[in-house]
mmCIF entry with sequence, helices, sheets and N, C-alpha, C, O atoms, coordinates in Angstrom:
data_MODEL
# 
_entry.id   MODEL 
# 
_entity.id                         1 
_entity.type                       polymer 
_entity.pdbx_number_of_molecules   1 
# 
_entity_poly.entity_id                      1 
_entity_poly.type                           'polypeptide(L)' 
_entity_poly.nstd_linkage                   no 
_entity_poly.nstd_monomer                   no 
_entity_poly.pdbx_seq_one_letter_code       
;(UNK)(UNK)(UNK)(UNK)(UNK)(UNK)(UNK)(UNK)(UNK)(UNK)(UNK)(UNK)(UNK)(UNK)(UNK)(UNK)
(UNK)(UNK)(UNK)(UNK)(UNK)(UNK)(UNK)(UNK)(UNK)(UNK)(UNK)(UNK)(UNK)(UNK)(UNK)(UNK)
(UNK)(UNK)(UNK)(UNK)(UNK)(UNK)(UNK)
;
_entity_poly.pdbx_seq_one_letter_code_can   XXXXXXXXXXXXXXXXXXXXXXXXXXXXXXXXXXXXXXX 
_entity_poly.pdbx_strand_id                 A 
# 
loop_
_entity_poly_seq.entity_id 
_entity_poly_seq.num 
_entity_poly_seq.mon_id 
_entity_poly_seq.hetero 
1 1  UNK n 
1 2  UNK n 
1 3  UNK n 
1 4  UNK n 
1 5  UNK n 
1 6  UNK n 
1 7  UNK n 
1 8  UNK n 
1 9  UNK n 
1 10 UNK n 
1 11 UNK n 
1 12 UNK n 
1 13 UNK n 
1 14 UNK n 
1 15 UNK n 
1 16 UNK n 
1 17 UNK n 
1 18 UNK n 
1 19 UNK n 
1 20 UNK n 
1 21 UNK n 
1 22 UNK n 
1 23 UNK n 
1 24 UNK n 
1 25 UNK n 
1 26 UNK n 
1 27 UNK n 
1 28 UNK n 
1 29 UNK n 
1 30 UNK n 
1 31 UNK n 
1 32 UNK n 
1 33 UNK n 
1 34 UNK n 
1 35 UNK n 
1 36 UNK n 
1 37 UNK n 
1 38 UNK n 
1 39 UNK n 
# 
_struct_asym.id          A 
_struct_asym.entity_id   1 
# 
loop_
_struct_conf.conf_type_id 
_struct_conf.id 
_struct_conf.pdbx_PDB_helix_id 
_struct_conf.beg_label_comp_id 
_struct_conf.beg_label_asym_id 
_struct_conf.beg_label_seq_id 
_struct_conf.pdbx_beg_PDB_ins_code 
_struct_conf.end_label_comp_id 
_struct_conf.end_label_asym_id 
_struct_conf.end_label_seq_id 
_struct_conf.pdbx_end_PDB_ins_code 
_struct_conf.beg_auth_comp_id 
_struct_conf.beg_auth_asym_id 
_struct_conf.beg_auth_seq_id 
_struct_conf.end_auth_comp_id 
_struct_conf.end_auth_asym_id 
_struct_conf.end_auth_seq_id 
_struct_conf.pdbx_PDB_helix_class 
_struct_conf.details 
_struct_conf.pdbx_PDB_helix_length 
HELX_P HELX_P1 AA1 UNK A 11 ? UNK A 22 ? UNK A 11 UNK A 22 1 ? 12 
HELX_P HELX_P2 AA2 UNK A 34 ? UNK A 37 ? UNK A 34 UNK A 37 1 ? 4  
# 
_struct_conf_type.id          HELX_P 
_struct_conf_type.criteria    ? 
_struct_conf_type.reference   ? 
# 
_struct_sheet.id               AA1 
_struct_sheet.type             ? 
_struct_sheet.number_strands   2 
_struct_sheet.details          ? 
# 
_struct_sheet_order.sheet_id     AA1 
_struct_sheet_order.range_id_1   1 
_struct_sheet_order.range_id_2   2 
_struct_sheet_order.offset       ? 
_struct_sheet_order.sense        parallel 
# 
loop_
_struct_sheet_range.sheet_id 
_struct_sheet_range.id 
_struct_sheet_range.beg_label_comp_id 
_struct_sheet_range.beg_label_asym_id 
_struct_sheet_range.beg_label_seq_id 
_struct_sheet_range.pdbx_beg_PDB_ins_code 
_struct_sheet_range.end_label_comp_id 
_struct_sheet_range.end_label_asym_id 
_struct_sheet_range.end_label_seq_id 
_struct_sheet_range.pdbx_end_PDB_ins_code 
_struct_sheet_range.beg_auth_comp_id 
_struct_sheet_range.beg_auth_asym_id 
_struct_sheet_range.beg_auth_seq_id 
_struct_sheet_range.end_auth_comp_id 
_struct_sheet_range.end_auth_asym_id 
_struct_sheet_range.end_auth_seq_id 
AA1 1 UNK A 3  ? UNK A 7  ? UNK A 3  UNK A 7  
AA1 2 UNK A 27 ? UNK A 31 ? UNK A 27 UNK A 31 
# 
loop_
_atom_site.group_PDB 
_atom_site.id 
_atom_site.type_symbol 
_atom_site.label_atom_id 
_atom_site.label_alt_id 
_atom_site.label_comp_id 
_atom_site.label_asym_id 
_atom_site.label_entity_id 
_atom_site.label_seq_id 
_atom_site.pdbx_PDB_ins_code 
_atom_site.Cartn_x 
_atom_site.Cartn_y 
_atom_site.Cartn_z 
_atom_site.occupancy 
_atom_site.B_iso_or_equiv 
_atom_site.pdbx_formal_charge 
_atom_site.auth_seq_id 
_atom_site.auth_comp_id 
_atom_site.auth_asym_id 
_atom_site.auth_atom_id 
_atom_site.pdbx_PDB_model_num 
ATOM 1   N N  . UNK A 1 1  ? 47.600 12.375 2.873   1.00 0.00 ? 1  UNK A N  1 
ATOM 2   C CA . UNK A 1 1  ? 46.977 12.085 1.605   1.00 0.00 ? 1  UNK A CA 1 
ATOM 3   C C  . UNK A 1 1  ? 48.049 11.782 0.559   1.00 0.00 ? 1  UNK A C  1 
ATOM 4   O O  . UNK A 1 1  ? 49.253 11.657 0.783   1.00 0.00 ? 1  UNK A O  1 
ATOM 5   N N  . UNK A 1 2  ? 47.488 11.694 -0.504  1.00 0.00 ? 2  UNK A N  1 
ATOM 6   C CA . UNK A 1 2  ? 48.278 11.206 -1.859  1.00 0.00 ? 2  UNK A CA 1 
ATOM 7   C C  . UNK A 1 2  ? 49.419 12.384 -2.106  1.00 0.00 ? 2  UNK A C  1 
ATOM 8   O O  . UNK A 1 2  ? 49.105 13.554 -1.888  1.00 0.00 ? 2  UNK A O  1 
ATOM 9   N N  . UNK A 1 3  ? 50.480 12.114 -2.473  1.00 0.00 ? 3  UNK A N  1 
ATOM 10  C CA . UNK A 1 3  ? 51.465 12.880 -3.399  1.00 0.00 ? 3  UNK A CA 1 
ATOM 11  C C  . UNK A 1 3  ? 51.222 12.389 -4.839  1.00 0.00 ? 3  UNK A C  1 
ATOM 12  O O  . UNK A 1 3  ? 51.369 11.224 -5.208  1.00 0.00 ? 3  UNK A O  1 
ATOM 13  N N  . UNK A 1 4  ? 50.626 13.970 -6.009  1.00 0.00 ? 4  UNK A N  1 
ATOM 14  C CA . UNK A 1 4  ? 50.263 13.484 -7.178  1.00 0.00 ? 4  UNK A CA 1 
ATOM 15  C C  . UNK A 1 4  ? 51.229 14.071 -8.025  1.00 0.00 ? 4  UNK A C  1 
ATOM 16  O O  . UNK A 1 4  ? 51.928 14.895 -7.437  1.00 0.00 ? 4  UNK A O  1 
ATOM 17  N N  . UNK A 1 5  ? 51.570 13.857 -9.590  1.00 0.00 ? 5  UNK A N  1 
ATOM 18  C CA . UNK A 1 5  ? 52.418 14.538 -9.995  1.00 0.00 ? 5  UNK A CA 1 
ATOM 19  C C  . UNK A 1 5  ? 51.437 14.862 -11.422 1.00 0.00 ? 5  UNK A C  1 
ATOM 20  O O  . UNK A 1 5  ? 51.036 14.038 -12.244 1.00 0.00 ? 5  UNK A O  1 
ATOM 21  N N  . UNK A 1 6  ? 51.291 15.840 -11.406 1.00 0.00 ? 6  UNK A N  1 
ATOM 22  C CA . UNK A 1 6  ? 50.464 16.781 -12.413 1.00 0.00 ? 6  UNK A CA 1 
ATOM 23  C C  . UNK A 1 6  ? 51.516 17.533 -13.578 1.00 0.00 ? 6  UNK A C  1 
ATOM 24  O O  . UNK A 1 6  ? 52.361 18.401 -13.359 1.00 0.00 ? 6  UNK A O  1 
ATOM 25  N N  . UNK A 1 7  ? 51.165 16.907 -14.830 1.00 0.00 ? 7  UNK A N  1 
ATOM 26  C CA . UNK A 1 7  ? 52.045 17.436 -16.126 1.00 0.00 ? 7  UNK A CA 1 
ATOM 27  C C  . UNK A 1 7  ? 51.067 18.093 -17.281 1.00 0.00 ? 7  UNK A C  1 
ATOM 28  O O  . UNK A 1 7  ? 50.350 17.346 -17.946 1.00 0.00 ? 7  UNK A O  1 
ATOM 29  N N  . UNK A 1 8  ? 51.064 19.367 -17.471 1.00 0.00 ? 8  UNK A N  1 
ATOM 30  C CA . UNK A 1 8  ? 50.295 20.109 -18.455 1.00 0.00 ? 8  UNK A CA 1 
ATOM 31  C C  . UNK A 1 8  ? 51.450 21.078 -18.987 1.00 0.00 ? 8  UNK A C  1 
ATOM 32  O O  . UNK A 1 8  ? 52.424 21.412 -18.312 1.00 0.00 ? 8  UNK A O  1 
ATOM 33  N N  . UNK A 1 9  ? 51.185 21.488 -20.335 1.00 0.00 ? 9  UNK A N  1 
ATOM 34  C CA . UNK A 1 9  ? 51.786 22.693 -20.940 1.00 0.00 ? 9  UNK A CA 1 
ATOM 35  C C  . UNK A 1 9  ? 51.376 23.721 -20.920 1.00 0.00 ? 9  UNK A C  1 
ATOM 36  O O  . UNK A 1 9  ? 51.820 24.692 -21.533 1.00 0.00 ? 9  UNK A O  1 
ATOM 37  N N  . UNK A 1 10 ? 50.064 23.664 -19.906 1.00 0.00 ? 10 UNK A N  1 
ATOM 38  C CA . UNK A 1 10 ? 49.327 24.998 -19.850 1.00 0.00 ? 10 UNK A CA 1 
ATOM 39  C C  . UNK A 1 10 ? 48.946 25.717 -18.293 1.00 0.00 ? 10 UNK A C  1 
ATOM 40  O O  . UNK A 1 10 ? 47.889 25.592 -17.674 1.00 0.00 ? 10 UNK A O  1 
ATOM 41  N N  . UNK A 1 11 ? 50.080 26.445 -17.922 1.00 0.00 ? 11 UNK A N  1 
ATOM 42  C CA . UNK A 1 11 ? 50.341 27.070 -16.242 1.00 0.00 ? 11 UNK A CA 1 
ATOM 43  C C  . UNK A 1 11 ? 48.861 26.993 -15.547 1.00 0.00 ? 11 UNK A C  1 
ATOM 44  O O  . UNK A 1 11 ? 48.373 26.309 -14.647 1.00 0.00 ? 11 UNK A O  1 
ATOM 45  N N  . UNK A 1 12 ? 48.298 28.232 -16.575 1.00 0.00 ? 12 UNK A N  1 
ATOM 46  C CA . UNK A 1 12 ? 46.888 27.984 -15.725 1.00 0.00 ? 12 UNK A CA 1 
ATOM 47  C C  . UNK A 1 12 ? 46.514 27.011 -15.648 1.00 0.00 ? 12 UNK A C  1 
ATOM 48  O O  . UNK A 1 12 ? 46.140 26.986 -14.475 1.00 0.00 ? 12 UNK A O  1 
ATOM 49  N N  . UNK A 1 13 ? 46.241 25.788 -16.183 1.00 0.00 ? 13 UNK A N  1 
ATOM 50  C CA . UNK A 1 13 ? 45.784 24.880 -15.998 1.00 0.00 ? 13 UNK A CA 1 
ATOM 51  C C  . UNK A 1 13 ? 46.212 23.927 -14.966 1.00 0.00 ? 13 UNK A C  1 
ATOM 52  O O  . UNK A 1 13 ? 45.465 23.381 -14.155 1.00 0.00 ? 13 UNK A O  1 
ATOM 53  N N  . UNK A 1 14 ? 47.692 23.752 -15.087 1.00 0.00 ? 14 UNK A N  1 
ATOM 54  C CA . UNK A 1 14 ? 48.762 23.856 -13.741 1.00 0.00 ? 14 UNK A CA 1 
ATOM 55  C C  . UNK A 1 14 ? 48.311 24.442 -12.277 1.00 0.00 ? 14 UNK A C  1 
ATOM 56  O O  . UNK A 1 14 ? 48.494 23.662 -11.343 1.00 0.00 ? 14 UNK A O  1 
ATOM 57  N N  . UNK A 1 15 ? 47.925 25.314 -12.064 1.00 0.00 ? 15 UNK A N  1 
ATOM 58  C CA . UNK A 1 15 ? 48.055 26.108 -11.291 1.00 0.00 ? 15 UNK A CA 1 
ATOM 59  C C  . UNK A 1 15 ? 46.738 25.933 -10.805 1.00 0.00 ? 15 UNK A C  1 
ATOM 60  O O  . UNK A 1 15 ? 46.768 25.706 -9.596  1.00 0.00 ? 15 UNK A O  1 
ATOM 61  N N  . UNK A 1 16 ? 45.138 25.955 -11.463 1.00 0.00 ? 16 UNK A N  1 
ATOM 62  C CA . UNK A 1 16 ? 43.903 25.493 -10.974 1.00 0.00 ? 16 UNK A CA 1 
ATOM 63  C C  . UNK A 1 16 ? 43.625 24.592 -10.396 1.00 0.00 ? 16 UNK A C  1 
ATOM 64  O O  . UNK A 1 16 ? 42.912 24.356 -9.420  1.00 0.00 ? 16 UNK A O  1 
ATOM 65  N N  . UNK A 1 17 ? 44.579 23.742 -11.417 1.00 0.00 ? 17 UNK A N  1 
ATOM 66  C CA . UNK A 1 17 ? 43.824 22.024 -10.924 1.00 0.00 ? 17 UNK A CA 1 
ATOM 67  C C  . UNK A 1 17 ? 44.608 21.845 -9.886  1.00 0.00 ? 17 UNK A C  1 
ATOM 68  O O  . UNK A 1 17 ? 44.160 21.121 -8.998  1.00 0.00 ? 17 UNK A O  1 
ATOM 69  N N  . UNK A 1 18 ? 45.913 22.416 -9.713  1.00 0.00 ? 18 UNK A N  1 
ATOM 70  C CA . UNK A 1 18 ? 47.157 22.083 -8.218  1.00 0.00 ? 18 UNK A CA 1 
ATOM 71  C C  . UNK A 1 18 ? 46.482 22.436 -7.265  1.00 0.00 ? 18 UNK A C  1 
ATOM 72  O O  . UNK A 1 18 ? 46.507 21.600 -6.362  1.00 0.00 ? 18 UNK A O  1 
ATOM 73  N N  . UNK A 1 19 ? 45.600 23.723 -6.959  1.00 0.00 ? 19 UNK A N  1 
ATOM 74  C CA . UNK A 1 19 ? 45.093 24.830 -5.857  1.00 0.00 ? 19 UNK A CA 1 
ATOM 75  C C  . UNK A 1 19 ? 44.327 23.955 -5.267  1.00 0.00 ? 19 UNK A C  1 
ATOM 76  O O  . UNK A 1 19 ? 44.339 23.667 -4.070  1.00 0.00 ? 19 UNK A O  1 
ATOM 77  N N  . UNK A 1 20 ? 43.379 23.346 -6.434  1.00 0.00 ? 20 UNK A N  1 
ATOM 78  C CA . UNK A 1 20 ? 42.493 22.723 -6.088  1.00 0.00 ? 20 UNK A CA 1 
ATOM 79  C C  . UNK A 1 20 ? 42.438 21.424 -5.323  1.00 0.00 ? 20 UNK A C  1 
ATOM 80  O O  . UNK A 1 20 ? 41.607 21.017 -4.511  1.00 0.00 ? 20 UNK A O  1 
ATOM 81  N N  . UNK A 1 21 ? 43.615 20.842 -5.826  1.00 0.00 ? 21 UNK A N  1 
ATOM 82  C CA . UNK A 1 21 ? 44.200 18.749 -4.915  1.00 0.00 ? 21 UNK A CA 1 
ATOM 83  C C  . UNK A 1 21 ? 44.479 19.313 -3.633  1.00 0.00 ? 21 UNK A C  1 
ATOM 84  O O  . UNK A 1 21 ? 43.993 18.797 -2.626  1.00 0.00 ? 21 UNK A O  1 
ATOM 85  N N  . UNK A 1 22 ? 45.306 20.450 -3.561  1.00 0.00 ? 22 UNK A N  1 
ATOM 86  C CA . UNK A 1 22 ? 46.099 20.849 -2.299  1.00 0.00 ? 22 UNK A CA 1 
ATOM 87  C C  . UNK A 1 22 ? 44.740 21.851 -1.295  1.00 0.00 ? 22 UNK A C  1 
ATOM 88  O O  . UNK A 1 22 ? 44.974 21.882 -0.087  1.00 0.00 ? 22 UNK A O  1 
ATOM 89  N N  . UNK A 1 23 ? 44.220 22.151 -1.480  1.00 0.00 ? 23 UNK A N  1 
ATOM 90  C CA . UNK A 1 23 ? 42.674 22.342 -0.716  1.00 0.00 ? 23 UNK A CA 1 
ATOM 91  C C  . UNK A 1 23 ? 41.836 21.087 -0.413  1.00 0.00 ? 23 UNK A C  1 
ATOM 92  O O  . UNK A 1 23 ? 41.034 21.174 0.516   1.00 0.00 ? 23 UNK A O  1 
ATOM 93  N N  . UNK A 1 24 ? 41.913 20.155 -0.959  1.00 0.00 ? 24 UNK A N  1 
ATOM 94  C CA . UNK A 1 24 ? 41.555 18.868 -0.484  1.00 0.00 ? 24 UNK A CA 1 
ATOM 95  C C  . UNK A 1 24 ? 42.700 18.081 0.427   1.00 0.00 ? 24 UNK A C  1 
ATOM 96  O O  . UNK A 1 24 ? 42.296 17.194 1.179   1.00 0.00 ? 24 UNK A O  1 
ATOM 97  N N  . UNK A 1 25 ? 43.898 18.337 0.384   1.00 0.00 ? 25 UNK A N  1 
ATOM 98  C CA . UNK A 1 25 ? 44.767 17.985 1.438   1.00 0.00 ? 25 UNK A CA 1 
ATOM 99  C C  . UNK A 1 25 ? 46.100 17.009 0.911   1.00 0.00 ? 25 UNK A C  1 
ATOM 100 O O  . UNK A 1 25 ? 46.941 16.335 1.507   1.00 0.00 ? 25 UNK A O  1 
ATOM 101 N N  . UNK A 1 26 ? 45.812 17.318 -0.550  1.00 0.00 ? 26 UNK A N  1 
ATOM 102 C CA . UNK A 1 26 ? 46.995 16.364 -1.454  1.00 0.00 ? 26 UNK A CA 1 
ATOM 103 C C  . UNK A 1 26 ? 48.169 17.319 -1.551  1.00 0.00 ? 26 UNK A C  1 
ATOM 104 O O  . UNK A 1 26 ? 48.159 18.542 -1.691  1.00 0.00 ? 26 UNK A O  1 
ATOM 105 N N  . UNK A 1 27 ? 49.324 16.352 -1.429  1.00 0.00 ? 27 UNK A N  1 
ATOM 106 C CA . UNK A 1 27 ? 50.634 17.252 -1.975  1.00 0.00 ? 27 UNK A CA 1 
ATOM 107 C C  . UNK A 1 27 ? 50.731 17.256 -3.331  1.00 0.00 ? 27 UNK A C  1 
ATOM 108 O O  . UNK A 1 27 ? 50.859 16.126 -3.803  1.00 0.00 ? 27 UNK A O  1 
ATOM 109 N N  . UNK A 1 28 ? 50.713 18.116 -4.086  1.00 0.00 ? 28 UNK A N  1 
ATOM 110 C CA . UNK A 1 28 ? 50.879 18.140 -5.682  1.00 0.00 ? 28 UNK A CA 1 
ATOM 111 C C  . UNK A 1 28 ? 52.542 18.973 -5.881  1.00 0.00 ? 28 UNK A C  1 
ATOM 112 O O  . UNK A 1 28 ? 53.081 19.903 -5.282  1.00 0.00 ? 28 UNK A O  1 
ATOM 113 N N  . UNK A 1 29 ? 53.015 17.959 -7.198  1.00 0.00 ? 29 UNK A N  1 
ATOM 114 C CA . UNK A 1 29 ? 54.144 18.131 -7.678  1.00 0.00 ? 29 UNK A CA 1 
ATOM 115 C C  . UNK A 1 29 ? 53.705 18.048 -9.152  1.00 0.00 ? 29 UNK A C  1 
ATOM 116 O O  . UNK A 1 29 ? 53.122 17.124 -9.720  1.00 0.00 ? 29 UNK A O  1 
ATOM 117 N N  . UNK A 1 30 ? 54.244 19.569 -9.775  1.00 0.00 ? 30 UNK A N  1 
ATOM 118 C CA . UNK A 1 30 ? 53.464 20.146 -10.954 1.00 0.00 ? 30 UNK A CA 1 
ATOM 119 C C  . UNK A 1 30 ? 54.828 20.461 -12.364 1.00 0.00 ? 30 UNK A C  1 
ATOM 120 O O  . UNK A 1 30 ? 55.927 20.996 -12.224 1.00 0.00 ? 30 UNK A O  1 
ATOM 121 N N  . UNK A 1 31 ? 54.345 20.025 -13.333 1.00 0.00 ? 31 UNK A N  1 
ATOM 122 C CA . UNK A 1 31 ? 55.580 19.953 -14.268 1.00 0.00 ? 31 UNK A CA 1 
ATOM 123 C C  . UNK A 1 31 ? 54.980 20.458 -15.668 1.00 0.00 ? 31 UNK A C  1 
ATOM 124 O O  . UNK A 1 31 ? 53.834 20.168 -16.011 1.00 0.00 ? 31 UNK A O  1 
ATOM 125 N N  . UNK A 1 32 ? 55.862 21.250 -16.462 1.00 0.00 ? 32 UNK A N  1 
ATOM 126 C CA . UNK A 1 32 ? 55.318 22.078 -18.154 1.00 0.00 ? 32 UNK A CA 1 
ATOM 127 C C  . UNK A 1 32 ? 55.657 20.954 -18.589 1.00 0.00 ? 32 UNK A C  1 
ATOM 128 O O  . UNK A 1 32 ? 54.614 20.410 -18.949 1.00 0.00 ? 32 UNK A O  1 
ATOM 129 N N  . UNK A 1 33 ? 56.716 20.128 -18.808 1.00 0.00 ? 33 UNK A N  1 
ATOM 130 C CA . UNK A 1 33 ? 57.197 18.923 -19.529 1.00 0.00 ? 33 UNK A CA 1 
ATOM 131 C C  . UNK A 1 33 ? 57.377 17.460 -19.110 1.00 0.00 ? 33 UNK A C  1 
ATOM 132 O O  . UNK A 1 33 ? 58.080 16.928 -18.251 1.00 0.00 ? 33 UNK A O  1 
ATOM 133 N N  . UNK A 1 34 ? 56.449 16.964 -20.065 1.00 0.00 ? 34 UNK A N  1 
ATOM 134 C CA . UNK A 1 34 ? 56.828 15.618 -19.395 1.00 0.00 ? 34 UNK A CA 1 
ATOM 135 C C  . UNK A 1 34 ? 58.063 14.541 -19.213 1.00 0.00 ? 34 UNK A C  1 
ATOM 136 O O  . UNK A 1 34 ? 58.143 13.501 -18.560 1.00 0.00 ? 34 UNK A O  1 
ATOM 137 N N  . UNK A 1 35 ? 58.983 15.229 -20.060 1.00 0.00 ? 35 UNK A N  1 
ATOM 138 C CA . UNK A 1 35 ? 61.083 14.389 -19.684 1.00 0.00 ? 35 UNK A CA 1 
ATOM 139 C C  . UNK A 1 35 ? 61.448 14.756 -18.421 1.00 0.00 ? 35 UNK A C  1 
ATOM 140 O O  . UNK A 1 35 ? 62.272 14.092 -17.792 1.00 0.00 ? 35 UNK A O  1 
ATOM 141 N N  . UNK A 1 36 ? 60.690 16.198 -17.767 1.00 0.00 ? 36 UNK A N  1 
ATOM 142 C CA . UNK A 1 36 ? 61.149 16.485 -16.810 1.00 0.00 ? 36 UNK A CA 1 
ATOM 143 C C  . UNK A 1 36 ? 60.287 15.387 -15.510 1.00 0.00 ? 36 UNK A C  1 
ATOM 144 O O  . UNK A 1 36 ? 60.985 14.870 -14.637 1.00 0.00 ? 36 UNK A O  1 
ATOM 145 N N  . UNK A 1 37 ? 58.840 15.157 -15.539 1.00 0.00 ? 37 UNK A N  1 
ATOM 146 C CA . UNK A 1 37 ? 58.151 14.725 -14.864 1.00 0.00 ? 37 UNK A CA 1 
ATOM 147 C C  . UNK A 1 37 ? 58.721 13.454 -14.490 1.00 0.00 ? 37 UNK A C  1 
ATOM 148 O O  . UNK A 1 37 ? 58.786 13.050 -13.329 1.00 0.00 ? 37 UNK A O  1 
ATOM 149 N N  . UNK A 1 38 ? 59.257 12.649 -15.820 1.00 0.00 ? 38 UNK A N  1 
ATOM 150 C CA . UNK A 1 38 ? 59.735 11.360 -15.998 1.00 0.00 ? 38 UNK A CA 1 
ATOM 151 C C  . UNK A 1 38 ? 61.387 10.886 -15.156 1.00 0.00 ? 38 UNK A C  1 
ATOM 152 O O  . UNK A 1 38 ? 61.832 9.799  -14.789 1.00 0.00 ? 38 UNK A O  1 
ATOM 153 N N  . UNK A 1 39 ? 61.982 12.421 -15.102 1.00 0.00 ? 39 UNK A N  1 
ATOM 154 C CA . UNK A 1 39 ? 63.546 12.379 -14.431 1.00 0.00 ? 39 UNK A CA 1 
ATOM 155 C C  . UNK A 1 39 ? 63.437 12.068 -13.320 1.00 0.00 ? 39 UNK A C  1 
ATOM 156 O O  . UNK A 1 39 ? 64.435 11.964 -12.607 1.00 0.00 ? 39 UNK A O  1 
# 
């Protein structure tokens, strides 16, 4: 499946919506900042 890259400032929110791609069978790559997402 897809490799997605997920950027929020808010962990939990991070952390729900990640549990959730990767139970459907996606690799998720998860970031607090987006300069970092962008490097």
């Amino acid at each position: 499946m897809a490799t997605i890259a997920l950027v929020d400032d808010d962990e939990n929110i991070l952390t729900s919506v990640s549990m959730a791609l990767e139970a459907e069978g996606h690799s998720v790559k998860t970031y607090v900042d987006g300069a970092k997402a962008l490097a």
